[in-house]
N, C-alpha and C positions, 0 to 999 in steps of 0.2 A: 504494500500500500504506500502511492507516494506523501512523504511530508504534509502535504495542504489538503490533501483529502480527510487525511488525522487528525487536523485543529478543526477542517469543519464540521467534521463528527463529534469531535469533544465539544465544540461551541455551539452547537444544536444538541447537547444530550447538558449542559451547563443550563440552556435556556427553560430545557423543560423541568430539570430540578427546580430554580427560582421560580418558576409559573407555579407549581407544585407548592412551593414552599409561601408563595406570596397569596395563594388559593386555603391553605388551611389557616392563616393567620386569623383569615378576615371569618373563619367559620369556629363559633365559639365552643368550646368542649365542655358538653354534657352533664361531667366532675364538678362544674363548677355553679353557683348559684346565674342564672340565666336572668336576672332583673335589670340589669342593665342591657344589656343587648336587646329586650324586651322593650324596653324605654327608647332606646335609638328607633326600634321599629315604626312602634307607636302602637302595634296592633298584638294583639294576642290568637293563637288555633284555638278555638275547644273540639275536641271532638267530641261525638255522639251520636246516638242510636236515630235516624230519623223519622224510624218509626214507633219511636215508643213515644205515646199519647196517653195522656197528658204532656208529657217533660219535656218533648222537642219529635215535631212529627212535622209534615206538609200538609200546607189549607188545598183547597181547590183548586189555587193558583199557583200550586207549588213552591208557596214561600213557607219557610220555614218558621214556626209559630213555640209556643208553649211556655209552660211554667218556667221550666231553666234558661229557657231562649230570654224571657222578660228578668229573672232574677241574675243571670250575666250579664245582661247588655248593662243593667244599673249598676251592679257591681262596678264591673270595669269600667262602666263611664265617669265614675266616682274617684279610680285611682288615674284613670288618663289614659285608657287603652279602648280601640277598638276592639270589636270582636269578629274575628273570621269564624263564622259555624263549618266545620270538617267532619262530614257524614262518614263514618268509619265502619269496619268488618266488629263486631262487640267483641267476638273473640280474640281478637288482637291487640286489643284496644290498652294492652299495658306495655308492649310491644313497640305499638306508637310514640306513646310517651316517652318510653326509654330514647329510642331513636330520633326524636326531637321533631317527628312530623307533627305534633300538636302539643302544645303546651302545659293543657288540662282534659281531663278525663270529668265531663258535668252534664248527668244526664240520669238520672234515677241510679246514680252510682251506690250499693249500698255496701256500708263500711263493713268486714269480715276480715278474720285474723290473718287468712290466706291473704287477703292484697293488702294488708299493712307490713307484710313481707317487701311488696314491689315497690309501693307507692307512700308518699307522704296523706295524711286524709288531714281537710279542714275539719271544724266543729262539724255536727250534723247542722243539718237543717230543716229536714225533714223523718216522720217516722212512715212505718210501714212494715207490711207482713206479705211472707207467701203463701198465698189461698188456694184453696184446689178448685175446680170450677167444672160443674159436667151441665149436660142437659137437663133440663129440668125433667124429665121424662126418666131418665136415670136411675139404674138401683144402687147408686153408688152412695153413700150416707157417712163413708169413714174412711181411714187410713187401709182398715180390713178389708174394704171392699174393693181396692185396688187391683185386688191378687187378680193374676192373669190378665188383665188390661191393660191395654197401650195409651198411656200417659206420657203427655207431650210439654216438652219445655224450652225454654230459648237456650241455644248454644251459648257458653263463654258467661252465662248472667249467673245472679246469686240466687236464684231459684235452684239453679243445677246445683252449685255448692250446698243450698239449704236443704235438697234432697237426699244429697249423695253425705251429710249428715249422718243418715236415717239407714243404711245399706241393710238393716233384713226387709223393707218396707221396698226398697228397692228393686232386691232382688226376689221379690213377690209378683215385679210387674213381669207382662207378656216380655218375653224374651232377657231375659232379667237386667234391662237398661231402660230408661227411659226412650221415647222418638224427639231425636234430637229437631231442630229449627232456626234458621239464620235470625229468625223474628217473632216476636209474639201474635203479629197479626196473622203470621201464616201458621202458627200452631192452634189460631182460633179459628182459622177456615177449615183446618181438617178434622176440628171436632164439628162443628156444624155441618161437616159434610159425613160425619159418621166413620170417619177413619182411625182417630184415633179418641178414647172413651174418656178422656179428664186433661184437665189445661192446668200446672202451675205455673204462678204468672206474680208477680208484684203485684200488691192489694191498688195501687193506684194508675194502674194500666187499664188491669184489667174491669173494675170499675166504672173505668172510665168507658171503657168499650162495650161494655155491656149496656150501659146509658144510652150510648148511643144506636143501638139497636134495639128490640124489646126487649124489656131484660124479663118476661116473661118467661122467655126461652130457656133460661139458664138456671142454675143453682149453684149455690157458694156455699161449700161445706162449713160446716163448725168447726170442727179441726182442721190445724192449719201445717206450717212449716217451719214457723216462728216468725219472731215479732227484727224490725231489724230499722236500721239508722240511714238515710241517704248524707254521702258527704259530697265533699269534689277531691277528686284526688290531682296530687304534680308531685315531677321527679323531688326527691329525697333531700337535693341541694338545694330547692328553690324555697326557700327558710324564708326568705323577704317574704315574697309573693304569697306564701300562705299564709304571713301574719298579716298582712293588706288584705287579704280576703277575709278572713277572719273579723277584723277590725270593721271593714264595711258591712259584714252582714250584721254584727252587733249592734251601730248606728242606724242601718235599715227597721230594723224589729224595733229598734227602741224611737224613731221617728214615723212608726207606722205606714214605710213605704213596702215595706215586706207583706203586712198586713192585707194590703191593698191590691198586690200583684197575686196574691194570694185567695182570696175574696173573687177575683177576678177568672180563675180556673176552676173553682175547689166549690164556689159559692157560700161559705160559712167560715168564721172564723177557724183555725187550726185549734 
């Protein structure tokens, strides 16, 4: 290889080192609390479920609506940040955060030991239970009467966790696993469609959907799954940002704007 061919190898393999090196500067690492870089932005991800309704689902017009939809935009209008909504996979949904493609996990998120492993959690701010839910036509009345029936739940949620709790109750359903579902809304078509015979679901999903349809149709057993906490979760470093969040939701409840956004989906005081 002649001499000049060598430096201009070396001086194209020198260029792309420095692009390289001038490319991760400016991309902030993970490790570190992300409030600043946040502040430079101006904006904040949240990701979330966009079909879970109540908390953040799509109107007719496909814009994005709900309880958390209203309770973040306030939040973080309050510390200085926009909000991007980032409709995510749920099962991956801690995955995301880790990897920085969204900032907060806020969306019927319920607090459980398993993801206080993964994730930092604010205060609650809301409570909640998982419900079993069949047809009202149904001889279904209990946890017993599961046995051998295909009881349907959303992938990646704390229903699944609150079930798999419970494993001789589990392993009493048809096929001894639950039928899994990317969504609650399509684990509620297939019971209405007779496919699969009981729905666990978060008490304010499904609630919600049952309202919205006759809820004639349906029955909500008395036994449930347990009772459980909604927070918002972010990476472990972000210590700032979840004492801002924190902070605003305190001064929301206690200026009765929480109250009001609250009142406004739920219709009755909490």
């Amino acid at each position: 290889m002649k001499r000049k061919d060598y430096l201009v190898i070396l001086l194209f393999v020198l260029v792309l080192i420095i692009g390289n090196l001038t490319g991760c500067s400016k991309k902030p690492t993970l490790r570190e609390d992300s409030y600043e870089n946040l502040t430079e932005k101006g904006y904040i991800v949240m990701g979330l479920d966009d079909t879970f309704a109540p908390m953040g689902f799509r109107d007719s017009k496909g814009n994005l609506i709900g309880f958390d939809v209203d309770l973040a935009t306030e939040v973080f209008k309050r510390i200085g940040f926009k909000v991007k909504f980032q409709p995510i996979d749920w099962s991956m949904k801690e995955t995301e955060l880790s990897l920085g493609n969204i900032d907060v996990i806020w969306n019927g998120y319920s607090i459980t030991k398993e993801r206080e492993k993964k994730v930092a959690f604010t205060k609650d701010y809301l409570e909640n239970k998982q419900i079993i839910i069949t047809l009202a036509d149904s001889n279904i009345d209990s946890k017993n009467d599961l046995r051998d029936k295909k009881v349907a739940v959303q992938n990646g949620s704390s229903s699944l966790e609150a079930i798999n709790k419970e494993p001789i109750v589990v392993e009493s359903f048809q096929g001894r696993e639950p039928v899994l579902f990317d969504t609650n809304y399509e684990a509620f078509m297939d019971l209405e469609a007779g496919r699969v015979d009981a729905v666990v679901s978060d008490e304010v999903i499904a609630r919600y959907y049952i309202n919205q349809k006759n809820s004639n149709e349906y029955k909500i057993l008395e036994e449930n799954f347990g009772e459980e906490k909604y927070g918002i979760g972010l990476r472990k470093e972000d210590k700032k940002l979840l004492d801002k969040i924190n902070n605003i939701l305190d001064e929301m409840k206690t200026d009765g704007s929480y109250e009001n956004i609250y009142k406004k989906w739920f219709g009755k005081n909490q």
